[in-house]
DRENDO-494128 format. One record per residue: x, y, z of N, C-alpha, C, CB in turn; residue in one letter; residue number from 1. Coordinates in Angstrom, 1 decimal. Glycine has a CB too. Example, Ala and Ser with C-alpha at 12.3 -4.5 7.8 and 13.67 -1.06 7.14 Angstrom:
% residues 2
((13.2; -5.7; 7.8); (12.3; -4.5; 7.8); (13.2; -3.3; 7.8); (11.3; -4.5; 9.0); A; 1),
((12.8; -2.2; 7.1); (13.7; -1.1; 7.1); (12.9; 0.0; 7.9); (14.1; -0.6; 5.7); S; 2),
This chain:
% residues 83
((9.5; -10.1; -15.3); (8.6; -10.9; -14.6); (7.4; -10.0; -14.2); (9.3; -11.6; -13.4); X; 1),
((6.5; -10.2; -14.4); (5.1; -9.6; -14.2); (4.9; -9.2; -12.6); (3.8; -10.8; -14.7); X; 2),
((4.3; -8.4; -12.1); (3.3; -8.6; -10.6); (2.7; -10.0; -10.6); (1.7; -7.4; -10.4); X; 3),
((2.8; -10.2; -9.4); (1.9; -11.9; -9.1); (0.2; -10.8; -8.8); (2.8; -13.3; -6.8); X; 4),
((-0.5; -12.1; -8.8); (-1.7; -10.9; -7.8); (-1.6; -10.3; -6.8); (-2.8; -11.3; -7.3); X; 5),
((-1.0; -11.3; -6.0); (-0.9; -10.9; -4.3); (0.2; -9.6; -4.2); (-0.2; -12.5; -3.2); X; 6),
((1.1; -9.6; -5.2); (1.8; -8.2; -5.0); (1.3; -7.2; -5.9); (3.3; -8.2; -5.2); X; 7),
((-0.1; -7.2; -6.3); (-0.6; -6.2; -7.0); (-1.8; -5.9; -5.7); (-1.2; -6.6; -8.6); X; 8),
((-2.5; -6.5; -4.9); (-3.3; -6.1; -3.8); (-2.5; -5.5; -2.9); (-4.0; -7.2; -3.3); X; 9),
((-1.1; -6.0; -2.2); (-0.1; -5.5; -1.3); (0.2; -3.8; -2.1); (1.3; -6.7; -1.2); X; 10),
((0.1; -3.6; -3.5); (0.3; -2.4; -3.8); (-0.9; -1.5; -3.7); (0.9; -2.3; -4.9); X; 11),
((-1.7; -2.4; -3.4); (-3.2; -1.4; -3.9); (-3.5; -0.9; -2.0); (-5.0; -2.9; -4.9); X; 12),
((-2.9; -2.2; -1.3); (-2.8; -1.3; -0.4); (-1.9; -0.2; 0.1); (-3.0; -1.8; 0.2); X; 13),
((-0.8; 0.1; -0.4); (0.3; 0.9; 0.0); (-0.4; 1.9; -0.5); (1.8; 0.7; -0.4); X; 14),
((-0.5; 1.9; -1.6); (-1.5; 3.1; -2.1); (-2.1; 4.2; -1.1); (-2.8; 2.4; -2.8); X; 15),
((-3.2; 2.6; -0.9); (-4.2; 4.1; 0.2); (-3.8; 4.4; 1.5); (-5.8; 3.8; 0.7); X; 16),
((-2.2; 4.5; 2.0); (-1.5; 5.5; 3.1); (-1.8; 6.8; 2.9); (0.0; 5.5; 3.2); X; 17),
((-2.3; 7.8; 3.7); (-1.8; 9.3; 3.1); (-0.6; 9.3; 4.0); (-3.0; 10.9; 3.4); X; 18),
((0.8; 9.7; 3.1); (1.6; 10.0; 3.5); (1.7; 11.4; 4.3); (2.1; 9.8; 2.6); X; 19),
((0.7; 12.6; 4.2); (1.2; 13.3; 4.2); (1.1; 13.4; 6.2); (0.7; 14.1; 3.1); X; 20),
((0.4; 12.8; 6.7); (0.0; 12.2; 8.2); (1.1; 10.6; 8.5); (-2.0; 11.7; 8.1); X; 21),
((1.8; 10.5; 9.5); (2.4; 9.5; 10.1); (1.5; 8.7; 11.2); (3.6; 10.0; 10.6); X; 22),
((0.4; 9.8; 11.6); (-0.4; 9.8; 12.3); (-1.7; 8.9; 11.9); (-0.5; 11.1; 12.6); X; 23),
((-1.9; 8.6; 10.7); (-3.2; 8.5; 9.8); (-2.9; 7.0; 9.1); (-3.6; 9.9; 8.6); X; 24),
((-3.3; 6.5; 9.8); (-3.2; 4.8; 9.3); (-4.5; 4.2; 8.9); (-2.6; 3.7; 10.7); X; 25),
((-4.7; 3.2; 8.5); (-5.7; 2.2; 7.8); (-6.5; 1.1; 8.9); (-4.6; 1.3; 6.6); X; 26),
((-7.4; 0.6; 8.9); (-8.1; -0.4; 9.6); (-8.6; -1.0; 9.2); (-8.7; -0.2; 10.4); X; 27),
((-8.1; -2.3; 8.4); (-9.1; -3.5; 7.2); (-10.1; -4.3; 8.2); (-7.8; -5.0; 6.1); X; 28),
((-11.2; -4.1; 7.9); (-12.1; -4.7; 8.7); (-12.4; -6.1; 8.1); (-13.3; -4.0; 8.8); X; 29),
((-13.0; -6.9; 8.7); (-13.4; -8.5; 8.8); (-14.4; -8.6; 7.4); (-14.4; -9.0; 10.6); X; 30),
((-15.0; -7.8; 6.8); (-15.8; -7.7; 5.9); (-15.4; -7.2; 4.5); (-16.7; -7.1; 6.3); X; 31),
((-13.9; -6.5; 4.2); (-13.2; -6.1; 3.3); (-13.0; -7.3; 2.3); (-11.9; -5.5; 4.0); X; 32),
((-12.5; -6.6; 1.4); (-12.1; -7.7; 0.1); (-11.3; -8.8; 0.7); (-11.0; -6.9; -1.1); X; 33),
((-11.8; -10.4; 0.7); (-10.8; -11.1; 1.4); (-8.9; -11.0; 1.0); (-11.5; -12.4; 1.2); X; 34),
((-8.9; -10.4; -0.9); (-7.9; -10.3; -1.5); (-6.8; -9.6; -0.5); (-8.1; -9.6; -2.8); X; 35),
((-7.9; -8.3; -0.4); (-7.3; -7.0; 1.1); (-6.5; -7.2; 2.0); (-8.2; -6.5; 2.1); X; 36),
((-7.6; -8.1; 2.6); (-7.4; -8.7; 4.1); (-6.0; -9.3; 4.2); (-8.6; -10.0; 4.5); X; 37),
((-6.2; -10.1; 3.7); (-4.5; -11.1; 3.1); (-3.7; -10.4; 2.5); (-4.7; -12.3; 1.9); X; 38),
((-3.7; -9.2; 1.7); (-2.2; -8.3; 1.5); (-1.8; -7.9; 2.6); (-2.1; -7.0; 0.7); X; 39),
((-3.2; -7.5; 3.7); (-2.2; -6.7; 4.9); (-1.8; -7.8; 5.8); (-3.0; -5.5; 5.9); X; 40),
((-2.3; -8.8; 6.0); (-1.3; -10.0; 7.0); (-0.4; -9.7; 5.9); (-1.8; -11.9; 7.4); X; 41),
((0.2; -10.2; 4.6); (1.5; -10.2; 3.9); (1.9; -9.2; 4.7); (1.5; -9.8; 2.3); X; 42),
((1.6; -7.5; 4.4); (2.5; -6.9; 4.4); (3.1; -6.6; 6.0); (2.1; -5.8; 3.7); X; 43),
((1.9; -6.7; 7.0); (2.5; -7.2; 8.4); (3.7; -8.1; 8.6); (1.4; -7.9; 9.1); X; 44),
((3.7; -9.1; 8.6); (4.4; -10.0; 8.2); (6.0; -9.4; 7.6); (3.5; -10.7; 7.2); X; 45),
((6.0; -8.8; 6.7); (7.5; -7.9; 6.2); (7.6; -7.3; 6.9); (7.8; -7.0; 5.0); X; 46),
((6.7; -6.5; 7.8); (7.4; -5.7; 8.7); (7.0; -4.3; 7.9); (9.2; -6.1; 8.9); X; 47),
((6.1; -4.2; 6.6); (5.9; -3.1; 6.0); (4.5; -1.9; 6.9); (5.5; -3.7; 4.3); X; 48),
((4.0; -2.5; 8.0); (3.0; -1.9; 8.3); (2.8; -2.7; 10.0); (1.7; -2.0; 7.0); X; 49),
((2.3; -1.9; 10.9); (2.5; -2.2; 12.2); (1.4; -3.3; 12.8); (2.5; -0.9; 13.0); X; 50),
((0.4; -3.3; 12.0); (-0.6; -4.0; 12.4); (-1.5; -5.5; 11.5); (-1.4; -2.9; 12.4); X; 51),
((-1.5; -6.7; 12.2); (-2.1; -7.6; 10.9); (-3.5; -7.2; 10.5); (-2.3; -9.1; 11.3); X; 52),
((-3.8; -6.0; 10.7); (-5.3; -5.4; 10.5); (-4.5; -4.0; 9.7); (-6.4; -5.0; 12.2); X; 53),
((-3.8; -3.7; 9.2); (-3.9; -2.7; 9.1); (-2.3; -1.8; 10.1); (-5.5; -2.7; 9.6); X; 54),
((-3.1; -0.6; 10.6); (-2.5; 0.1; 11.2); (-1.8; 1.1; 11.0); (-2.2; -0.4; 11.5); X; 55),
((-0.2; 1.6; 11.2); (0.2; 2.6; 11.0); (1.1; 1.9; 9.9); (0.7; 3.3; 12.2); X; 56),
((2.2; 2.7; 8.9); (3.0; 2.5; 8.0); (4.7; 2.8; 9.0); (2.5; 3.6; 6.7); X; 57),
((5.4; 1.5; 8.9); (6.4; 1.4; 9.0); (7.6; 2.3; 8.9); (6.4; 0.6; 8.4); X; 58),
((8.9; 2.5; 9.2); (10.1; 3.1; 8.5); (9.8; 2.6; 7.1); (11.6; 2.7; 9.0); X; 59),
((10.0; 1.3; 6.7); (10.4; 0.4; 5.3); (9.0; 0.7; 4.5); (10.6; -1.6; 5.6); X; 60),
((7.8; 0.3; 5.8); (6.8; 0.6; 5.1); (6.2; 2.1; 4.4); (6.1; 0.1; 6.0); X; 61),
((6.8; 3.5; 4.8); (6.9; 4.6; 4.5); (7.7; 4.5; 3.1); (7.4; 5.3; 5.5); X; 62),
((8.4; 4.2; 2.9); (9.2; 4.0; 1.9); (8.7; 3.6; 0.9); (9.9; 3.3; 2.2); X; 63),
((8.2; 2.0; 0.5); (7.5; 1.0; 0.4); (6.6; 1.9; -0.7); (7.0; 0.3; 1.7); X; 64),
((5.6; 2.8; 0.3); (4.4; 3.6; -0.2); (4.5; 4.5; -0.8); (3.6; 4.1; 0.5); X; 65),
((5.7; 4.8; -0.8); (6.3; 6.5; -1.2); (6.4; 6.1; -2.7); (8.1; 7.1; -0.4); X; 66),
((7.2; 5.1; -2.8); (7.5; 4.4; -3.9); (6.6; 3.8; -4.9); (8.3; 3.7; -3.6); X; 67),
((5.1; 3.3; -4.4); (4.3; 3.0; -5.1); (3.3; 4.1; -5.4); (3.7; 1.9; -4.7); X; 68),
((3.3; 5.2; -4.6); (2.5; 6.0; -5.1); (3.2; 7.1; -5.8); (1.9; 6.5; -4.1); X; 69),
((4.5; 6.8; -6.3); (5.5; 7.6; -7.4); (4.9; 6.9; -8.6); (7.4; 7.5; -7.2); X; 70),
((5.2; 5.5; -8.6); (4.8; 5.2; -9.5); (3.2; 5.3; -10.4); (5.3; 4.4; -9.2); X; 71),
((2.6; 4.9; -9.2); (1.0; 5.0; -9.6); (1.0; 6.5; -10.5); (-0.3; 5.1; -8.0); X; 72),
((1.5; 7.5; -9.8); (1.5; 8.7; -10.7); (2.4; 8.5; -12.1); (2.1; 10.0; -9.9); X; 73),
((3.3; 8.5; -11.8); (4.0; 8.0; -13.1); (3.4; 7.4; -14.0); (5.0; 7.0; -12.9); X; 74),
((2.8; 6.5; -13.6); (2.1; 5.6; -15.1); (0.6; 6.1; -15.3); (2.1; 3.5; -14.9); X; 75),
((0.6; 7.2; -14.3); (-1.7; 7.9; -14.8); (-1.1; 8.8; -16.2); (-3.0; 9.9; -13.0); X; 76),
((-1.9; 9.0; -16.7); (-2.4; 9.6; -18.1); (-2.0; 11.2; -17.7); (-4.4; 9.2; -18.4); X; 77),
((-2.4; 11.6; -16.3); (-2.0; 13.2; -16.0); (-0.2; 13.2; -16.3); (-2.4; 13.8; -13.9); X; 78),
((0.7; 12.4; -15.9); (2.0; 12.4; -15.7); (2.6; 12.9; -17.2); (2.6; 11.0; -15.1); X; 79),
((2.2; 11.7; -18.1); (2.5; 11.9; -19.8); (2.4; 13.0; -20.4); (1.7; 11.1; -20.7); X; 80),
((1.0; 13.7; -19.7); (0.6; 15.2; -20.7); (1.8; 16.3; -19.8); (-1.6; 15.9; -20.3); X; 81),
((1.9; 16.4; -18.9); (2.8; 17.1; -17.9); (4.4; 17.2; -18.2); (2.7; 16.4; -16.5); X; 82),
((4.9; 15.9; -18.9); (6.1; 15.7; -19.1); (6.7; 16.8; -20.2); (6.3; 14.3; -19.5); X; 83),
């Protein structure tokens, strides 16, 4: 079964967490991609991120990101030449 859209925008935002900060969260403003805006109520909502704006990344939601940004690497063009 494919990504729907809405769980390809919810990934696009897990994406942009820097993990490497717990401290360093996101703030989707009122003028953002409306697509945006609406992944992060989604992902609020699961409980993947602390804020319906945004905010800090979750336990689940740490996770969540860890795991899409494995993958995002996984499937770039740098990963294949590396292997």
């Amino acid at each position: 079964m494919p990504y729907s859209p809405e769980q390809m925008h919810e990934l696009d935002v897990l994406i942009r967490y820097n993990l490497d900060s717990a401290y360093q969260g996101i703030k989707v403003h009122h003028t953002a991609n409306p697509e945006i805006i609406e992944a992060v109520k989604r992902l609020h909502a699961k409980g993947l991120i602390t804020q319906v704006d945004g905010g800090y990344l979750t336990d689940l939601g740490i996770k969540a990101a860890e795991h899409a940004q494995t993958l995002l690497l996984m499937l770039g063009p740098a990963y294949e030449k590396a292997s």
